[in-house]
PyMOL Python script that loads the backbone (N, CA, C, O; Angstrom):
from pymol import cmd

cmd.read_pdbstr("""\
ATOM      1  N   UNK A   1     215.116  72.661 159.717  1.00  0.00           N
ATOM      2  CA  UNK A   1     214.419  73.392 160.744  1.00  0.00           C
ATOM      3  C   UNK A   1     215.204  74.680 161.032  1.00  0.00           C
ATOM      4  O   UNK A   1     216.208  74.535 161.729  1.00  0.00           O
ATOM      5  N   UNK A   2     214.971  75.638 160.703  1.00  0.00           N
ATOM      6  CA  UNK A   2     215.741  77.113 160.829  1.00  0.00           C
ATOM      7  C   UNK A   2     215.259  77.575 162.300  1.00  0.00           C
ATOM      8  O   UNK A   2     215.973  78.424 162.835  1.00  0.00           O
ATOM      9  N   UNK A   3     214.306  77.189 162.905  1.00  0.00           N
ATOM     10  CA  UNK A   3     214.367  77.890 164.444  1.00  0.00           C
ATOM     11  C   UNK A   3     215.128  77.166 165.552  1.00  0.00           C
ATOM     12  O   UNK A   3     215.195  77.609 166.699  1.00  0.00           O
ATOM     13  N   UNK A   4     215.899  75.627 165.006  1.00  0.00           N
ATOM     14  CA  UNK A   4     216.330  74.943 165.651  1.00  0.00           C
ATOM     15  C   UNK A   4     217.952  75.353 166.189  1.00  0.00           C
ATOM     16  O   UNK A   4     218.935  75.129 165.483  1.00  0.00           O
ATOM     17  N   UNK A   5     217.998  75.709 166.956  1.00  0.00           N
ATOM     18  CA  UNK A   5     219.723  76.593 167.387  1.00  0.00           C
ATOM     19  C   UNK A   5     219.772  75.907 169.068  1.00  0.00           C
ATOM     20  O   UNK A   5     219.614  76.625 170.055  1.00  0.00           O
ATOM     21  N   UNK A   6     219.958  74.766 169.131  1.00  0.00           N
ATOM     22  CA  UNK A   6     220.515  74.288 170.748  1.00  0.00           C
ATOM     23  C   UNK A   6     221.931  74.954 170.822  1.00  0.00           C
ATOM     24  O   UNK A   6     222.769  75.063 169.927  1.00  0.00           O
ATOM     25  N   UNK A   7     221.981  75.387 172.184  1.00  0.00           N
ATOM     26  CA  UNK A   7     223.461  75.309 172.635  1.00  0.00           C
ATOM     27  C   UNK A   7     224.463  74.864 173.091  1.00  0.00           C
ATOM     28  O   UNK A   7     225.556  75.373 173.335  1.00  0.00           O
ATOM     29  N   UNK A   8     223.856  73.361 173.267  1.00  0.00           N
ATOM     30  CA  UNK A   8     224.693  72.182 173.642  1.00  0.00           C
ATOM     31  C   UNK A   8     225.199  71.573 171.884  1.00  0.00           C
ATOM     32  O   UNK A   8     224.599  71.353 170.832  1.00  0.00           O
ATOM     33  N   UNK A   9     226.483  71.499 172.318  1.00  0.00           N
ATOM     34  CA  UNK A   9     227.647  70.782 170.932  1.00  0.00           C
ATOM     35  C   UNK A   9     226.581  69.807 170.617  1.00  0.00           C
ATOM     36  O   UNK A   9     225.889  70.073 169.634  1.00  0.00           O
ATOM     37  N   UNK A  10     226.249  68.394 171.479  1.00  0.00           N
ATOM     38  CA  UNK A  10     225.875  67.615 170.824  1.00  0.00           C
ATOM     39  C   UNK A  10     224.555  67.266 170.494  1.00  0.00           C
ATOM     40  O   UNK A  10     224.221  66.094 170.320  1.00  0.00           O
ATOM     41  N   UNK A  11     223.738  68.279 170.392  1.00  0.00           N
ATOM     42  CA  UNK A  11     222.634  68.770 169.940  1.00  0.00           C
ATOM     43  C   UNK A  11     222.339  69.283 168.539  1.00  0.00           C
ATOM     44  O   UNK A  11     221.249  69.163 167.981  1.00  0.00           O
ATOM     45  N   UNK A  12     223.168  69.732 168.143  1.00  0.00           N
ATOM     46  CA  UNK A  12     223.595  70.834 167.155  1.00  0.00           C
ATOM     47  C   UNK A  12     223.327  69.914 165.874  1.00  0.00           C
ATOM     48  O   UNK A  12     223.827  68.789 165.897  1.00  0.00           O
ATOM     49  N   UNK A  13     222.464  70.361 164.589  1.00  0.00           N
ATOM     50  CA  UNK A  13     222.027  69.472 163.696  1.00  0.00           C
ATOM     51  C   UNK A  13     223.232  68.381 163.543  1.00  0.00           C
ATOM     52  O   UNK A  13     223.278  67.192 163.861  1.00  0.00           O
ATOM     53  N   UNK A  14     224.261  69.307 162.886  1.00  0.00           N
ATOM     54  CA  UNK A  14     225.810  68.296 162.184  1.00  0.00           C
ATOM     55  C   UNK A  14     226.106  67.197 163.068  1.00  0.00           C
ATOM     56  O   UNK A  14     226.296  66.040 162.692  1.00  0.00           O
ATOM     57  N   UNK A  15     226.141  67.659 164.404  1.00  0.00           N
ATOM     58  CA  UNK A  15     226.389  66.597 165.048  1.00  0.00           C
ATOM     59  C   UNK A  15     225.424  65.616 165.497  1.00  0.00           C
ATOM     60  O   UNK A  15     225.743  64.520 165.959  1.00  0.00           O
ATOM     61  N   UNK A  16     224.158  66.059 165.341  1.00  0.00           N
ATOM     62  CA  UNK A  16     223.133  64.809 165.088  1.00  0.00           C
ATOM     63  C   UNK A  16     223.317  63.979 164.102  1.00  0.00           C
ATOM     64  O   UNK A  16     223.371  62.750 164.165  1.00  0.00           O
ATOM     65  N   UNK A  17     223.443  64.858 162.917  1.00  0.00           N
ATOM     66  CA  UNK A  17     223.609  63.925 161.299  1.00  0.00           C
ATOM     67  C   UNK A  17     224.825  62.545 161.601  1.00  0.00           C
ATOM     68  O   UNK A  17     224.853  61.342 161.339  1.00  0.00           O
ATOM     69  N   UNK A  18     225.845  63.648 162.372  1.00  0.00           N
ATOM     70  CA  UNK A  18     227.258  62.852 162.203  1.00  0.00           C
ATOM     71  C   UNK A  18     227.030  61.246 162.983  1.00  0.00           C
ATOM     72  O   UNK A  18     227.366  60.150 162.534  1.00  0.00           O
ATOM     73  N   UNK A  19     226.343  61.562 164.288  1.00  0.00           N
ATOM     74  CA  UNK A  19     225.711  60.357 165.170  1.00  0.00           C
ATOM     75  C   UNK A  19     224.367  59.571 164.337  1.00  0.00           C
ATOM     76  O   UNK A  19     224.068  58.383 164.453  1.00  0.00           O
ATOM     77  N   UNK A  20     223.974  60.151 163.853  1.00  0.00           N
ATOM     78  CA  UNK A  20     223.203  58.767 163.228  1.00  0.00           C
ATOM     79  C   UNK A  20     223.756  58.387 161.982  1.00  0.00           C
ATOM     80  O   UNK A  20     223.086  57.554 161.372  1.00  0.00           O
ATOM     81  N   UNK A  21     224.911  58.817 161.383  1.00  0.00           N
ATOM     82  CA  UNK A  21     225.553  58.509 160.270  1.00  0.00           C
ATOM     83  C   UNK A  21     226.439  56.833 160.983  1.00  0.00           C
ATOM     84  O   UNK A  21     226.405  55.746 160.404  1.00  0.00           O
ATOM     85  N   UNK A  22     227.001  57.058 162.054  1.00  0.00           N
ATOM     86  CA  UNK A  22     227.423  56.244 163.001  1.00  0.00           C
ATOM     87  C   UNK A  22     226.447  55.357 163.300  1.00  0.00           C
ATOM     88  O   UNK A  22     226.907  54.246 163.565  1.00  0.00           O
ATOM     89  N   UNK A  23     225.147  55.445 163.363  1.00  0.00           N
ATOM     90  CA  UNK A  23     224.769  54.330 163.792  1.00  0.00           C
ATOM     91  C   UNK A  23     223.868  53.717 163.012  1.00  0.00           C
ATOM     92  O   UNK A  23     223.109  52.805 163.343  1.00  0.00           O
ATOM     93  N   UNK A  24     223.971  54.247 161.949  1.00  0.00           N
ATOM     94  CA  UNK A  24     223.669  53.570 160.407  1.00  0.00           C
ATOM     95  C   UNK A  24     224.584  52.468 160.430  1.00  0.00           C
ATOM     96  O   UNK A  24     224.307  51.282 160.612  1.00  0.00           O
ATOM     97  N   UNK A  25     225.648  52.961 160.235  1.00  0.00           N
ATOM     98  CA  UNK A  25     227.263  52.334 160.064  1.00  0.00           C
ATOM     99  C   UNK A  25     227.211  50.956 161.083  1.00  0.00           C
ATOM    100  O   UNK A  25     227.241  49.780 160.721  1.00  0.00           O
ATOM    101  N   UNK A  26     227.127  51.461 162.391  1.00  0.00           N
ATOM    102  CA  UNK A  26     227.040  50.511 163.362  1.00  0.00           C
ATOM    103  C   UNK A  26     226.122  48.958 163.113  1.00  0.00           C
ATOM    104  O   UNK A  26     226.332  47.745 163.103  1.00  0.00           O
ATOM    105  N   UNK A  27     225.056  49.886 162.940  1.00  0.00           N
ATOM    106  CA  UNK A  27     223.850  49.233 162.397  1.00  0.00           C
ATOM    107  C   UNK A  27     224.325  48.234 161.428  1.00  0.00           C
ATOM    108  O   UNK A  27     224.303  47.073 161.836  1.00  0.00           O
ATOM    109  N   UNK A  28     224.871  48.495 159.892  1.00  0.00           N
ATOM    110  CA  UNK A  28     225.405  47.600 158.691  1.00  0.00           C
ATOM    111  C   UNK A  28     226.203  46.950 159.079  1.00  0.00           C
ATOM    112  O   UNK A  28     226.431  45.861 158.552  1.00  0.00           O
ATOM    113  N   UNK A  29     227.020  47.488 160.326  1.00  0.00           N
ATOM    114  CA  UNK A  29     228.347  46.041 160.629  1.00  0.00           C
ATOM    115  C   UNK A  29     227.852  45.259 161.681  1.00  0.00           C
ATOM    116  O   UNK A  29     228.750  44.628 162.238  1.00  0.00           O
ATOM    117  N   UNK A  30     226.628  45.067 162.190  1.00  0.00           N
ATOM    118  CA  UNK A  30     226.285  44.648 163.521  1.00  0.00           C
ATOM    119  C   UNK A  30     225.435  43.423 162.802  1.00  0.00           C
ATOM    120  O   UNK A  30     225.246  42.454 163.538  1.00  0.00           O
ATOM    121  N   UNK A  31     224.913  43.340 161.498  1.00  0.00           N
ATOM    122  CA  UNK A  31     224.120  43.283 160.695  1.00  0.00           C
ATOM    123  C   UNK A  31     224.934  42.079 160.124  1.00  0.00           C
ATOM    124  O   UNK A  31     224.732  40.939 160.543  1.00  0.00           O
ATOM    125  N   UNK A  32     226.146  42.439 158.858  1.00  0.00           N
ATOM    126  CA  UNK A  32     226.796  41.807 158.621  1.00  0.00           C
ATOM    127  C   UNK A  32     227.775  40.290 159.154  1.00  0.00           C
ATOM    128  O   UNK A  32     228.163  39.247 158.626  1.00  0.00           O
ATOM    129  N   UNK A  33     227.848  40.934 160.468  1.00  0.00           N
ATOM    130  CA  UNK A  33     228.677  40.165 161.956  1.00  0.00           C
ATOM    131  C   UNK A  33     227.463  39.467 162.141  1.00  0.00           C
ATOM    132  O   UNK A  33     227.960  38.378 162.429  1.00  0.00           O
ATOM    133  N   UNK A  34     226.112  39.254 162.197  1.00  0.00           N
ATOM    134  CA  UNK A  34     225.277  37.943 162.276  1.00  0.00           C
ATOM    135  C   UNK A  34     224.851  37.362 161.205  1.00  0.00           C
ATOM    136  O   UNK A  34     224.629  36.152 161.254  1.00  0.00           O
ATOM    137  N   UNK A  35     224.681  37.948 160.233  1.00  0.00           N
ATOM    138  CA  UNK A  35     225.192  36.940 159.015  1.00  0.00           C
ATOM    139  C   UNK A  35     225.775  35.999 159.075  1.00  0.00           C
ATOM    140  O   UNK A  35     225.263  34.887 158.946  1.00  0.00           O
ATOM    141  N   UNK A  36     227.430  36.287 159.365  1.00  0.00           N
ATOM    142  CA  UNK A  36     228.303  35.467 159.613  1.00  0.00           C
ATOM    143  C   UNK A  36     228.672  34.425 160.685  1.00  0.00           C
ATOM    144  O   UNK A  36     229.529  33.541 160.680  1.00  0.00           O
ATOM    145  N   UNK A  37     227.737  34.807 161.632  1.00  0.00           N
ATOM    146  CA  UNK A  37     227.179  34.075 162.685  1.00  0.00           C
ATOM    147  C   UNK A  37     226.297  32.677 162.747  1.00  0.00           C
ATOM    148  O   UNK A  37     226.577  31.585 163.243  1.00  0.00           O
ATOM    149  N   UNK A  38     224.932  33.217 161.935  1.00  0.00           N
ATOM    150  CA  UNK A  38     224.036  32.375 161.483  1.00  0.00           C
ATOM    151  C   UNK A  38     225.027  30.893 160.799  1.00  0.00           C
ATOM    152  O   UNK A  38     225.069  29.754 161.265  1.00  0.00           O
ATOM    153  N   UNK A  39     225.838  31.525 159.389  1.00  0.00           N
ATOM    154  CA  UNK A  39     226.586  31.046 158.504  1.00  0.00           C
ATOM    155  C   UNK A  39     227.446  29.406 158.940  1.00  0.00           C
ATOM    156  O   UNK A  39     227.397  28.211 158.651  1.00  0.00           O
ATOM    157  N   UNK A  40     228.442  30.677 160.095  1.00  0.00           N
ATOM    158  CA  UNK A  40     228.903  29.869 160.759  1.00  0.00           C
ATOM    159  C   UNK A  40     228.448  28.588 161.583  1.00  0.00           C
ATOM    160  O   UNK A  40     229.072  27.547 161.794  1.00  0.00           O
ATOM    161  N   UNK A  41     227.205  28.962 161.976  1.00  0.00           N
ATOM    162  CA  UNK A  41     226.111  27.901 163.336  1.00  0.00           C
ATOM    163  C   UNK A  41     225.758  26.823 161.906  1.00  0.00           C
ATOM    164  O   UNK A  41     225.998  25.624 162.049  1.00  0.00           O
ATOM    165  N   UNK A  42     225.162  27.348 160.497  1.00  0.00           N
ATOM    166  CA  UNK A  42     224.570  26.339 159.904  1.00  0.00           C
ATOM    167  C   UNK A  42     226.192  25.100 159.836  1.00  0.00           C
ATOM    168  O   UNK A  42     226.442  23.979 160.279  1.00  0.00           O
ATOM    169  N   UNK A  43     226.852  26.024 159.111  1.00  0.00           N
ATOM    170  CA  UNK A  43     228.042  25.078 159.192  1.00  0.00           C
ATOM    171  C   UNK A  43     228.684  24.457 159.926  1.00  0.00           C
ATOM    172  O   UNK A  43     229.257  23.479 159.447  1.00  0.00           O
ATOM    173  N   UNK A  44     228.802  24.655 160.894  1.00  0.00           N
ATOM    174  CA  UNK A  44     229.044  23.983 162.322  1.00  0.00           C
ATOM    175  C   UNK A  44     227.996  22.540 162.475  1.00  0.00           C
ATOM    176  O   UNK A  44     228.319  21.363 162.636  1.00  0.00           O
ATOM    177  N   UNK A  45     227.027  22.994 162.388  1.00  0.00           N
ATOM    178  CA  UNK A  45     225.877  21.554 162.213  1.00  0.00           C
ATOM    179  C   UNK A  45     225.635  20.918 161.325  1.00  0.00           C
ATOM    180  O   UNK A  45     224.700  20.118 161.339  1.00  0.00           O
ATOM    181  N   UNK A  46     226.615  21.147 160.042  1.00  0.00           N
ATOM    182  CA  UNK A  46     226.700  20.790 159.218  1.00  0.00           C
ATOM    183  C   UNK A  46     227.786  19.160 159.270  1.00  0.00           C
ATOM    184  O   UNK A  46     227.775  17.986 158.900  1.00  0.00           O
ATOM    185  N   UNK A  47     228.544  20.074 159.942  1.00  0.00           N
ATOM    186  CA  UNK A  47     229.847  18.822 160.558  1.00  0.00           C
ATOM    187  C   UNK A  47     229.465  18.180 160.836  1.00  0.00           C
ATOM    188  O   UNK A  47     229.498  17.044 160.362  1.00  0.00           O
ATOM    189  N   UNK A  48     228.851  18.579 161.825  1.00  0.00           N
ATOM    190  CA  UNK A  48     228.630  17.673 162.947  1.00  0.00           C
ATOM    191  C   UNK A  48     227.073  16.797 162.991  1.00  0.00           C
ATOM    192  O   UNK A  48     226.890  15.714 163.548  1.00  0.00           O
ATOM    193  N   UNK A  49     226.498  17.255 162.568  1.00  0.00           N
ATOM    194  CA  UNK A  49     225.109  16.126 162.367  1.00  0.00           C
ATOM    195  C   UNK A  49     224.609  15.619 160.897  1.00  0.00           C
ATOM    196  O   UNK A  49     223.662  14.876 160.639  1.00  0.00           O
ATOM    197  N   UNK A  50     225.762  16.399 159.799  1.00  0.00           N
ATOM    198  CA  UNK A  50     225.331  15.874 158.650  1.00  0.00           C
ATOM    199  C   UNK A  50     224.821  14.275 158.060  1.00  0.00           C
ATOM    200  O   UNK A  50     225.817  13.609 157.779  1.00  0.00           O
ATOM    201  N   UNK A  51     223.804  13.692 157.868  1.00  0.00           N
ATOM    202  CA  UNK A  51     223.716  12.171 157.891  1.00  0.00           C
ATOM    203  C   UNK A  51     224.863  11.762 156.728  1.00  0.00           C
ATOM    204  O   UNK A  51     225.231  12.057 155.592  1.00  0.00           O
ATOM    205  N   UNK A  52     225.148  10.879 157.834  1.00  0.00           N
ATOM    206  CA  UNK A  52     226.244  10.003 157.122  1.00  0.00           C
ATOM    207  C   UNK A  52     227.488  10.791 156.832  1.00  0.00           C
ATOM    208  O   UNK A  52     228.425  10.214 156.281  1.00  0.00           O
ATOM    209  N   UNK A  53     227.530  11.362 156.977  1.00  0.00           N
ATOM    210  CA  UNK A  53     229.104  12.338 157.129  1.00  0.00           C
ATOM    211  C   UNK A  53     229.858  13.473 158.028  1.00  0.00           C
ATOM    212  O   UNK A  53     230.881  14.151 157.930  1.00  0.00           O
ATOM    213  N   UNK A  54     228.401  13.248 159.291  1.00  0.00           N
ATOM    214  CA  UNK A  54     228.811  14.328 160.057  1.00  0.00           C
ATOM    215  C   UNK A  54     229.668  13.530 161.387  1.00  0.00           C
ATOM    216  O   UNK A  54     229.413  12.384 161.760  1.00  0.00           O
ATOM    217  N   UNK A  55     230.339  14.098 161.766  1.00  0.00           N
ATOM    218  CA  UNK A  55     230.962  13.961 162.937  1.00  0.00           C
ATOM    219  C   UNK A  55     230.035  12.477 163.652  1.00  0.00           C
ATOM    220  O   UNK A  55     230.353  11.294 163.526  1.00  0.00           O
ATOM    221  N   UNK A  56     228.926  13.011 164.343  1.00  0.00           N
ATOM    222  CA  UNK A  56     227.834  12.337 165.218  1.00  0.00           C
ATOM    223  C   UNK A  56     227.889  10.874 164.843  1.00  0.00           C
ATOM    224  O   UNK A  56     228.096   9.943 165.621  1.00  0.00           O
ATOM    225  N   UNK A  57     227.608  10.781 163.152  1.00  0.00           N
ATOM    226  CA  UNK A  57     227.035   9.608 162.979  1.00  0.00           C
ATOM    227  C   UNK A  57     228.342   8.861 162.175  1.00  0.00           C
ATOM    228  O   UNK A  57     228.080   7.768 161.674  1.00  0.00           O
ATOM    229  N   UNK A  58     229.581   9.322 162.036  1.00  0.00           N
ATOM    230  CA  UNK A  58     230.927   8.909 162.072  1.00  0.00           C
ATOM    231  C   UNK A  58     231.393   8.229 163.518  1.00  0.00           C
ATOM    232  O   UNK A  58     232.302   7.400 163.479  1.00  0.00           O
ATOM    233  N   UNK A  59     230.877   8.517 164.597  1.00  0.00           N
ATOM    234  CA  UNK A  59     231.686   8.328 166.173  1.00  0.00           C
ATOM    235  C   UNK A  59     230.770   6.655 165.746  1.00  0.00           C
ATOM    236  O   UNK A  59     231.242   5.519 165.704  1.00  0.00           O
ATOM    237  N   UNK A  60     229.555   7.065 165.524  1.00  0.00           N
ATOM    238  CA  UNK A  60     228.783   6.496 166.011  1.00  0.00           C
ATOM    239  C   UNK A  60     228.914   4.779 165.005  1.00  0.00           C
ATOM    240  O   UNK A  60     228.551   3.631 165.261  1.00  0.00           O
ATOM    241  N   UNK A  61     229.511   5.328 164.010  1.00  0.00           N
ATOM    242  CA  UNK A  61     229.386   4.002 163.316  1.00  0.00           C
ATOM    243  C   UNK A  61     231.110   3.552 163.463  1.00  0.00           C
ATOM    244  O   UNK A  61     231.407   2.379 163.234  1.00  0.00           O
ATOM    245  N   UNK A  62     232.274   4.616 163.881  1.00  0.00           N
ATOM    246  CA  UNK A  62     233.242   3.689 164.515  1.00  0.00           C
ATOM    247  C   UNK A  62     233.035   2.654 165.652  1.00  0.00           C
ATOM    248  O   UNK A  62     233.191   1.442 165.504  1.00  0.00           O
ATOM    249  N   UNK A  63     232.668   3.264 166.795  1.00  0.00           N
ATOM    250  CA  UNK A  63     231.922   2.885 167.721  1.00  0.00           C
ATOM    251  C   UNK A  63     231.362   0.999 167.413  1.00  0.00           C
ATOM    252  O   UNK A  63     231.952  -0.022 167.767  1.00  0.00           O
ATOM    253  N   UNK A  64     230.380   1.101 166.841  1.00  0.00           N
ATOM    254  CA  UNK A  64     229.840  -0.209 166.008  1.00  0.00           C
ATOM    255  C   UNK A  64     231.028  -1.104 165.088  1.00  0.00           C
ATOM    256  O   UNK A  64     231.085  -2.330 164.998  1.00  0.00           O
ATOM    257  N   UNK A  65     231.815  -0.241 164.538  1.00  0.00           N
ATOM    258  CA  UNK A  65     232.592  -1.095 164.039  1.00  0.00           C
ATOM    259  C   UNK A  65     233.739  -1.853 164.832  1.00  0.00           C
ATOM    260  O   UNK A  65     234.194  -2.964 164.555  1.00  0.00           O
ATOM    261  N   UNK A  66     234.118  -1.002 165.895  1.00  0.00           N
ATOM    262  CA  UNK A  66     235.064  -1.665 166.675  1.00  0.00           C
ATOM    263  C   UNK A  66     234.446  -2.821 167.763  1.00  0.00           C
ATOM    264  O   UNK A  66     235.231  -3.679 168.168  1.00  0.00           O
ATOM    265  N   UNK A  67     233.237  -2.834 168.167  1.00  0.00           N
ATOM    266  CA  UNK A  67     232.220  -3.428 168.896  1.00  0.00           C
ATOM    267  C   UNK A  67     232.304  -4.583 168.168  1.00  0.00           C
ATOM    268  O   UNK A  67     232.490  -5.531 168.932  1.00  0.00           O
ATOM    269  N   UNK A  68     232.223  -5.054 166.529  1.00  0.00           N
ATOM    270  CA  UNK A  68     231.838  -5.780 165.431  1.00  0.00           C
ATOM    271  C   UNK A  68     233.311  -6.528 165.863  1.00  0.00           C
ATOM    272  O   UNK A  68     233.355  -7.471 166.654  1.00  0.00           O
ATOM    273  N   UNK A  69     234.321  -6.027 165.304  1.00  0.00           N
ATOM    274  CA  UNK A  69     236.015  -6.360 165.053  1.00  0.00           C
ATOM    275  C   UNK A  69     236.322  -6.978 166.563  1.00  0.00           C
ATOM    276  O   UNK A  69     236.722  -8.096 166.887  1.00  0.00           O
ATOM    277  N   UNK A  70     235.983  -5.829 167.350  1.00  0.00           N
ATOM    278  CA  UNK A  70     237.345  -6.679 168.540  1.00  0.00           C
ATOM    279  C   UNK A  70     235.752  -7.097 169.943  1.00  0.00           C
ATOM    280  O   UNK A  70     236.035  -8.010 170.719  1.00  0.00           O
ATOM    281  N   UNK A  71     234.879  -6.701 170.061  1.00  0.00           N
ATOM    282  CA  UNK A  71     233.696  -7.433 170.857  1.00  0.00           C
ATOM    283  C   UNK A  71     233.594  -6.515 171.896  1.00  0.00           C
ATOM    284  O   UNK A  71     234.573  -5.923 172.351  1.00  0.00           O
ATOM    285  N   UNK A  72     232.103  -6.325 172.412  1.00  0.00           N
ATOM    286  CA  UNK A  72     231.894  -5.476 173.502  1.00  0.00           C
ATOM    287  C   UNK A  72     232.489  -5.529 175.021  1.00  0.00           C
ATOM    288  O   UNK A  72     232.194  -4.806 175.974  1.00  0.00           O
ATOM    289  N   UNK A  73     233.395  -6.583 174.951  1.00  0.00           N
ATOM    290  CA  UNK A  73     234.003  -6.773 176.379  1.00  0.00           C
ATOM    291  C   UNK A  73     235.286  -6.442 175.744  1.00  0.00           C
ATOM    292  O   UNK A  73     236.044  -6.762 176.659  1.00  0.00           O
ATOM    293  N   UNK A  74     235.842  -6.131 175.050  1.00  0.00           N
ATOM    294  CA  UNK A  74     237.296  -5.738 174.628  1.00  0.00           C
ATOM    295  C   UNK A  74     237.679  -4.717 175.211  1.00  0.00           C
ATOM    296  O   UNK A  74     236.875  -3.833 175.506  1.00  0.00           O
ATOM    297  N   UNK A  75     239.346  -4.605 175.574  1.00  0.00           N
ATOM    298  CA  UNK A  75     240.041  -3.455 175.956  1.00  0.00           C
ATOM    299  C   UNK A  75     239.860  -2.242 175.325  1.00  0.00           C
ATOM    300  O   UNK A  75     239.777  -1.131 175.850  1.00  0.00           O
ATOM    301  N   UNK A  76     239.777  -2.696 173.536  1.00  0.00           N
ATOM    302  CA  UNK A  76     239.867  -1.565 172.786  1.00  0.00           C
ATOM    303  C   UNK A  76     238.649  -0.769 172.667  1.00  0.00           C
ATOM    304  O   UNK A  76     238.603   0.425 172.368  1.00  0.00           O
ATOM    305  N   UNK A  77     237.570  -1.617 172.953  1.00  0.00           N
ATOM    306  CA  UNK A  77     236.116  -1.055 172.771  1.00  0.00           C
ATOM    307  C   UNK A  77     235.380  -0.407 173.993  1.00  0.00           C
ATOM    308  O   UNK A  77     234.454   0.404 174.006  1.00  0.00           O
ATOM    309  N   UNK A  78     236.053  -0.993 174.997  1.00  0.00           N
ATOM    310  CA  UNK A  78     235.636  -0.109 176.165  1.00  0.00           C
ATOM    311  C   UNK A  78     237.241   1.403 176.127  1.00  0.00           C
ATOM    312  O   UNK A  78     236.938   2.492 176.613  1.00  0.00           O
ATOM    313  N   UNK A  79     238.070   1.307 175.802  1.00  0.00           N
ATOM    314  CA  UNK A  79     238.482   2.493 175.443  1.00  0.00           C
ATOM    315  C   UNK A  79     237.473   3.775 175.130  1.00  0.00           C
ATOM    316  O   UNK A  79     237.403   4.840 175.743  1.00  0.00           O
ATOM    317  N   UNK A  80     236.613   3.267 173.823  1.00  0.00           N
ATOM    318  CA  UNK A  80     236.218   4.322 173.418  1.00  0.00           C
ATOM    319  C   UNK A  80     234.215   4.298 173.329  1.00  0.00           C
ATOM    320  O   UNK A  80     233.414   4.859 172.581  1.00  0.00           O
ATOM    321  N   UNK A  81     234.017   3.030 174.903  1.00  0.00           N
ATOM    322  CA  UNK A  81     232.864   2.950 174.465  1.00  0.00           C
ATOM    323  C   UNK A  81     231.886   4.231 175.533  1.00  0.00           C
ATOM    324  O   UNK A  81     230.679   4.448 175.640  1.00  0.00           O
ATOM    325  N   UNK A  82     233.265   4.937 176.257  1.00  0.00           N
ATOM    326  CA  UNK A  82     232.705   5.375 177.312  1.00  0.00           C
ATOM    327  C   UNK A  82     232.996   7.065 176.469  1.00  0.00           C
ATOM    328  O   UNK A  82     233.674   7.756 177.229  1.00  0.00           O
ATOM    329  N   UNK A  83     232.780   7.533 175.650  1.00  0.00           N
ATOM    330  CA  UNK A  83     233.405   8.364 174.831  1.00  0.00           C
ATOM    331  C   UNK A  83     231.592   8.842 174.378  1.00  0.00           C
ATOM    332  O   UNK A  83     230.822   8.342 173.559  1.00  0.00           O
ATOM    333  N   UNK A  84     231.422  10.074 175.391  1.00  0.00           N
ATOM    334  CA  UNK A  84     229.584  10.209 174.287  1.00  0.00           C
ATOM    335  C   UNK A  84     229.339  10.989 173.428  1.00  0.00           C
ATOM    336  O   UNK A  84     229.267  12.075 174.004  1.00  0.00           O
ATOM    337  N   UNK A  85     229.145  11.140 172.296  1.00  0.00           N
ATOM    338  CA  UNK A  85     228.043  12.302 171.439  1.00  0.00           C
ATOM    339  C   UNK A  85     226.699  12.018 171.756  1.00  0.00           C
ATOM    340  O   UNK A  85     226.057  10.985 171.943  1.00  0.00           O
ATOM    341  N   UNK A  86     226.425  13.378 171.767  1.00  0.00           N
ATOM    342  CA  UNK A  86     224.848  13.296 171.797  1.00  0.00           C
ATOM    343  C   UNK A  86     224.399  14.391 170.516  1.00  0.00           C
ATOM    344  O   UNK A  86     225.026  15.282 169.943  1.00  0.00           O
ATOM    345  N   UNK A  87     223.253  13.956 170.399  1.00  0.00           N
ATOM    346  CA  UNK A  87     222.808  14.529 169.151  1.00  0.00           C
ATOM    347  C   UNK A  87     221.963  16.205 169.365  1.00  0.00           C
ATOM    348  O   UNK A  87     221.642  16.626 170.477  1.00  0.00           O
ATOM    349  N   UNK A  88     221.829  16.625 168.650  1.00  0.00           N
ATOM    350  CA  UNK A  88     221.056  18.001 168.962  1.00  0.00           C
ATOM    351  C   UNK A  88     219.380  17.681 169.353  1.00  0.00           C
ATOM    352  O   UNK A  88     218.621  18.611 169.623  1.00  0.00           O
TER     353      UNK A  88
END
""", "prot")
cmd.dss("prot")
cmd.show_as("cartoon", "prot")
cmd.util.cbc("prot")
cmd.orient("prot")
């Protein structure tokens, strides 16, 4: 645009270019950073609710096993019977 001449600095084409060059930039790392977000959340629920190997259903079958071994009125089983996961 050749009739375009503001007299404010940050008006001025270059420094338009330079600010949306920035928030291109901004943009690709803001972008990237929930990627890694998402990534992280699948894996996280991965731990933890995977069947049969996640966290949840590990408590849950110690839980049963110590109930089995030492009996639901036991010292050791009320230790950890008051102990909750809950599921998503």
């Amino acid at each position: 645009m050749p009739n375009y001449k503001p007299n404010t600095e940050d008006l001025k084409l270059a420094s338009l270019n330079e600010y949306y060059s920035q928030l291109v930039s901004s943009n690709h790392e803001v972008n990237k950073t929930e990627a890694a977000l998402y990534q992280s959340m699948i894996n996280c629920n991965e731990v933890l609710y995977m069947d049969s190997t996640g966290l949840f259903d590990l408590a849950k079958k110690v839980k049963a096993y110590v109930k089995s071994v030492y009996g639901g009125s036991s010292a050791k089983y009320n230790t950890i019977s008051g102990i909750r996961f809950t599921s998503k």
